[in-house]
C-alpha positions in Angstrom: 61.7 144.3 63.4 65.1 143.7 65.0 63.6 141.9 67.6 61.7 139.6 65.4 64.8 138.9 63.6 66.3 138.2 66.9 64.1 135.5 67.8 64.1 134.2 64.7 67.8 133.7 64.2 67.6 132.3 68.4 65.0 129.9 67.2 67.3 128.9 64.0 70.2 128.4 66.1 68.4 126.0 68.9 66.9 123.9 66.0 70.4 123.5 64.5 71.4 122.5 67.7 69.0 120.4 68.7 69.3 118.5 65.4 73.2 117.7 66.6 71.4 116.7 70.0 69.4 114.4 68.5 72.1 112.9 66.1 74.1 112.1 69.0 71.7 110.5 71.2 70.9 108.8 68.6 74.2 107.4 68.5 74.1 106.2 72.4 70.3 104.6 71.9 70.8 101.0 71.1 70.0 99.7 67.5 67.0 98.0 66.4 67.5 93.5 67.3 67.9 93.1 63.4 70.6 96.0 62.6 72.5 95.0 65.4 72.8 91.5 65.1 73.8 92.5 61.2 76.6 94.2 62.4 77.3 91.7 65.2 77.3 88.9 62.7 79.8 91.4 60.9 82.7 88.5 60.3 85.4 91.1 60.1 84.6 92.0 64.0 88.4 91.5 65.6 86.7 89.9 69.3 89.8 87.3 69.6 87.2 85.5 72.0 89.8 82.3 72.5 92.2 84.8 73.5 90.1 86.4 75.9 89.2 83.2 77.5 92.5 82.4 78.0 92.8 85.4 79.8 90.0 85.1 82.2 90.9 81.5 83.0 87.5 80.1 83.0 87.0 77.2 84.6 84.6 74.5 85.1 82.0 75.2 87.7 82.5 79.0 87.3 79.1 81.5 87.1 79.7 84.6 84.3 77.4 87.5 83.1 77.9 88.1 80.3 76.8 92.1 80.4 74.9 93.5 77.6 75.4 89.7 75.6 74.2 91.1 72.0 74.5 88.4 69.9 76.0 85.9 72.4 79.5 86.1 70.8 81.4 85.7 74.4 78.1 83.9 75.8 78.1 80.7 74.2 82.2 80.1 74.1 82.2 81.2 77.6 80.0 78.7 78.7 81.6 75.4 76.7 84.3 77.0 78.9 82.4 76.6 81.8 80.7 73.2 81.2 79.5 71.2 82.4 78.6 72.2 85.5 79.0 76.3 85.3 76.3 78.8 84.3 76.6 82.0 81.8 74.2 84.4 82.5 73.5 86.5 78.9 72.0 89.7 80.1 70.5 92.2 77.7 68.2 95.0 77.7 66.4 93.8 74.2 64.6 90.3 74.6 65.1 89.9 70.7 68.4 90.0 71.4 68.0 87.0 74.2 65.8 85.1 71.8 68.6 85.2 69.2 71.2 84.0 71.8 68.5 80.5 73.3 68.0 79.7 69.9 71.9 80.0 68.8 72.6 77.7 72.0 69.9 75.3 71.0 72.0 75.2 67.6 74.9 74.5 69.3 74.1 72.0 71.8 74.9 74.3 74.9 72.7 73.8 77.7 74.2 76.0 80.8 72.9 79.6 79.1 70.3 81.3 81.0 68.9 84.4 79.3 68.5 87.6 81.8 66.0 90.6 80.7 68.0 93.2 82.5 67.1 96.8 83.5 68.9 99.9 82.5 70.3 100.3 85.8 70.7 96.8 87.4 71.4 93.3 85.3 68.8 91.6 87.4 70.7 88.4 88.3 68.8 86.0 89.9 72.1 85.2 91.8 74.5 86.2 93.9 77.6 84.3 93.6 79.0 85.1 89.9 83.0 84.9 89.5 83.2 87.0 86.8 81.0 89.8 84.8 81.8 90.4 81.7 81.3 93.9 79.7 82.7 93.8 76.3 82.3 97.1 74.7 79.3 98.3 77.0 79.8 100.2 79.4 80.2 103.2 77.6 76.9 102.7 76.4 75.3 102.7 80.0 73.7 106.0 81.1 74.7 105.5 85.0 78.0 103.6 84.7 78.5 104.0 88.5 75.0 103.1 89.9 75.2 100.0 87.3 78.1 99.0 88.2 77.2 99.4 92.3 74.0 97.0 91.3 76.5 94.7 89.2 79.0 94.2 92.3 76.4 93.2 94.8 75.9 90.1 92.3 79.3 89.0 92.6 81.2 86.6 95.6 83.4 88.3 97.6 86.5 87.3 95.3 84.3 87.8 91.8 85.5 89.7 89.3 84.6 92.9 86.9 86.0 92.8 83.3 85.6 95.2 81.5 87.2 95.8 77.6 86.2 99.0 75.6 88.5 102.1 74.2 90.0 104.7 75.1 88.6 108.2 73.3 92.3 108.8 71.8 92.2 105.6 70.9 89.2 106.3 68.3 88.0 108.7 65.5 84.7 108.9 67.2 86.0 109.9 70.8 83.1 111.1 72.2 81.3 107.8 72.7 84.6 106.5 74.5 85.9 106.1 78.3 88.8 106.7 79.6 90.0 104.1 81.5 91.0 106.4 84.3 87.2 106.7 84.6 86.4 103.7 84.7 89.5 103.1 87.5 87.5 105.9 90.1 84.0 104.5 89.4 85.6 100.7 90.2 87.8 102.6 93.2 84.2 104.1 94.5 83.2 100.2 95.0 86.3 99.2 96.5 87.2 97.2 93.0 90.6 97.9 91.7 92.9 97.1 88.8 94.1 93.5 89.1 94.6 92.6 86.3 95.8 94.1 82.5 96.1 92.9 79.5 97.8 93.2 76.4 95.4 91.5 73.9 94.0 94.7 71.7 95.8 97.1 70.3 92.8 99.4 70.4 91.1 98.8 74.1 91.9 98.0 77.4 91.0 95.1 78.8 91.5 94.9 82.7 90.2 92.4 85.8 88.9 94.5 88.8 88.8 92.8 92.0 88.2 93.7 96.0 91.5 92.8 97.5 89.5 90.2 99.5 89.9 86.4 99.4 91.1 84.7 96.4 91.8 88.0 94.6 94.7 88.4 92.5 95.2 92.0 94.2 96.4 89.9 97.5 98.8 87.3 95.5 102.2 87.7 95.8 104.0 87.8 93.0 106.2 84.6 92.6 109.9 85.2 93.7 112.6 84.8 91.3 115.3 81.6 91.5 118.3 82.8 92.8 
């Protein structure tokens, strides 16, 4: 009798944890197209996509994948940034979510958007020269951040960058879902892609440029010397 009660309580405690499990997988799975472009669309999102731009210093003529696009709200300003003769590549995982993105560019007149039905491990660019690519908010929603971000870097020119904005887990309630951006330092370090650039435009994520110190890179730039 004890030992039936024994199993029984075992088997109680595995379905309790197994429920928490499944809640939080659940969590990491991304939403159905509709639900997340409802909270996409969300106008109370704080993206401060001009300021971003600003940041990167886009360029005419420049090539940026847009990782993990969702709704296109970097895609499409990114490539009026880029215009007329650059090329944003929107990659997602969800071709809903790429259909949403064409038919928002048709909308808006923007002809250099080329949609990319990536893999869970590799973008899939059908290029190799990109100068920047771009993960707002998603890497911490990648399974195998380093092998993605190995695929990711063979896509880039020598002197391309990785961007990458998300949070902190102290920064957030929900800290489990987070990365540290230490993490995400050693995973860029394991590439030869370092910390070129940082800045200050959230007050809840990081936002940093990685780069090889090879070329153009910032990482090779001296800084400019002070007038006497």
């Amino acid at each position: 009798m004890k030992h039936r009660k024994l199993l029984i309580s075992c088997a109680t405690l595995a379905c309790i944890l197994g429920m928490n499990f499944t809640s939080a997988f659940a969590q990491l799975q991304q939403l159905p197209a509709d639900e997340y472009l409802r909270q996409m669309n969300n106008p109370e999102r704080e993206l401060k996509v001009p300021e971003v731009i600003a940041k990167l210093r886009l360029k005419p003529g420049d090539i940026v994948a847009d990782i993990g696009a969702g709704a296109g709200s970097f895609s499409i300003p990114f490539a009026q940034a880029v215009a007329p003769n650059g090329i944003v590549y929107a990659v997602d995982i969800d071709q809903k979510m790429l259909d949403f993105i064409a038919a928002q560019a048709k909308k808006a007149g923007v002809t250099n958007i080329r949609t990319v039905l990536g893999e869970n491990d590799d973008p899939k660019l059908p290029v190799k020269t990109v100068d920047v690519a771009f993960f707002h908010r998603v890497l911490h929603m990648i399974e195998h951040r380093q092998a993605y971000l190995n695929a990711t870097a063979n896509y880039l020119k020598p002197d391309g960058r990785l961007v990458i904005i998300d949070r902190n887990p102290e920064d957030s309630p929900d800290s489990w879902m987070w990365l540290k951006q230490s993490d995400v330092d050693t995973w860029m370090a394991a590439i030869a892609f370092y910390p070129a650039e940082k800045f200050a435009v959230f007050d809840d994520r990081y936002f940093v440029s990685y780069q090889r110190p090879y070329g153009n890179s910032v990482l090779l730039k001296r800084p400019a010397q002070k007038p006497e």
